[in-house]
C-alpha positions in Angstrom: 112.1 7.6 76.3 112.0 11.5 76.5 109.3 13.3 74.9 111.6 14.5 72.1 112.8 11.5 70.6 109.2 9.9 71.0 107.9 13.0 68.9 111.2 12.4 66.5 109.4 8.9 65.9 106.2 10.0 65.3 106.9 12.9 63.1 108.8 10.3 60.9 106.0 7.7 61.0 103.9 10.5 59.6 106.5 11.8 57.3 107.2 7.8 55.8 103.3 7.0 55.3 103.3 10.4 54.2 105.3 9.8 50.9 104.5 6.1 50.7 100.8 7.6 50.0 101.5 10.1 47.7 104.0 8.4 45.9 101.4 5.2 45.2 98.7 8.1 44.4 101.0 8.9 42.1 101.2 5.7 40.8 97.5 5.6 39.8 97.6 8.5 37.7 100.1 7.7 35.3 99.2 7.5 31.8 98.6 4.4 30.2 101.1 4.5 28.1 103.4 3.7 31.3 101.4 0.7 32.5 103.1 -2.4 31.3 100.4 -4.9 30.6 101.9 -7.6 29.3 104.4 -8.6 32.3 101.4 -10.5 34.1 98.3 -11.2 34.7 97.6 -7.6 36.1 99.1 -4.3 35.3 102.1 -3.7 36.5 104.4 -0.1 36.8 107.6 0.5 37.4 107.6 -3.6 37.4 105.2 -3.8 40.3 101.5 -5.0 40.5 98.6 -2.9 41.0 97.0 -4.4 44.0 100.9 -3.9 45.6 100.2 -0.2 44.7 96.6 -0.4 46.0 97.8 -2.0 49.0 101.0 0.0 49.9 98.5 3.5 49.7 95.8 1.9 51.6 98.4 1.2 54.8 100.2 4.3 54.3 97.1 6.1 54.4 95.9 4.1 57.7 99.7 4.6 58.7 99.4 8.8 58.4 96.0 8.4 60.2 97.4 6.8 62.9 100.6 8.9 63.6 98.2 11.8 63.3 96.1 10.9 65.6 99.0 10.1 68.2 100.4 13.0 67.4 97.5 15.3 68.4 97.5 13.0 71.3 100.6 13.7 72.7 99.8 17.6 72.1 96.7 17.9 73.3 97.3 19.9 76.1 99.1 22.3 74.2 96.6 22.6 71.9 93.7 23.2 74.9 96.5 26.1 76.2 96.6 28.0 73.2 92.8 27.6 72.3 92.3 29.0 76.1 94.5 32.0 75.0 93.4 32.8 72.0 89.1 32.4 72.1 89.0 34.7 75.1 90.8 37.1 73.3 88.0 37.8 70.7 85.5 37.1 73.5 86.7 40.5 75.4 87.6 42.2 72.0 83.8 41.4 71.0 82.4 43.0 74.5 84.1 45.9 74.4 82.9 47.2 71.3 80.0 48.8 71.2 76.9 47.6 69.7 75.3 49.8 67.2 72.1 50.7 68.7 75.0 52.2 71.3 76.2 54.0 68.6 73.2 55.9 67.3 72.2 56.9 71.1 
C-alpha cells in the first residue's frame, strides 16, 4: 500500500470517529423535552438507548485517539524537519540582536 492511500485511510478513520463523537456529544445535550422516556426501561433519543449513545462516543473518542496518534506517527519525520527549520531560526534571530546593556554602551 502506498503512503497516500494509507494516509487516505487514516484521515477517514479520524474524520468517522470524528463525527461519530460529536454527533453522540450532541446527543447528551439535548433538552429533555426530546428524551423519550417511556419507550423502555432507559432513555432513549431519536429511538436509541443511552448507554448506545454512551457507548458509541466512548469508541469514537478511543477511535479519534488512535488514528491521531497513527497519524502523527506516520509524520513524524516531517514534523522533526520543520521543527529543525523553524527553532533555529529564532535561535540566530535571538543572537543577533543586541542585548540592551549593548545598547546603552
Amino acid at each position: 500500500m502506498n503512503k497516500t492511500k494509507r494516509n487516505c485511510y487514516v484521515d477517514v478513520l479520524i474524520g468517522v470517529a470524528f463525527v461519530v463523537t460529536a454527533i453522540s456529544a450532541l446527543v447528551f445535550l439535548v433538552p429533555l423535552a426530546w428524551i423519550d422516556f417511556s419507550a423502555s426501561t432507559t432513555p432513549t433519543v431519536l429511538g436509541v438507548d443511552f448507554g448506545v449513545w454512551q457507548m458509541l462516543h466512548t469508541y469514537g473518542g478511543i477511535a479519534m485517539l488512535v488514528g491521531v496518534t497513527v497519524h502523527l506517527l506516520l509524520h513524524w519525520t516531517w514534523i522533526v524537519t520543520m521543527t529543525k527549520r523553524v527553532l533555529p531560526k529564532r535561535a540566530k534571530r535571538e543572537q543577533t540582536a543586541p542585548s540592551p546593556a549593548e545598547v546603552s554602551l
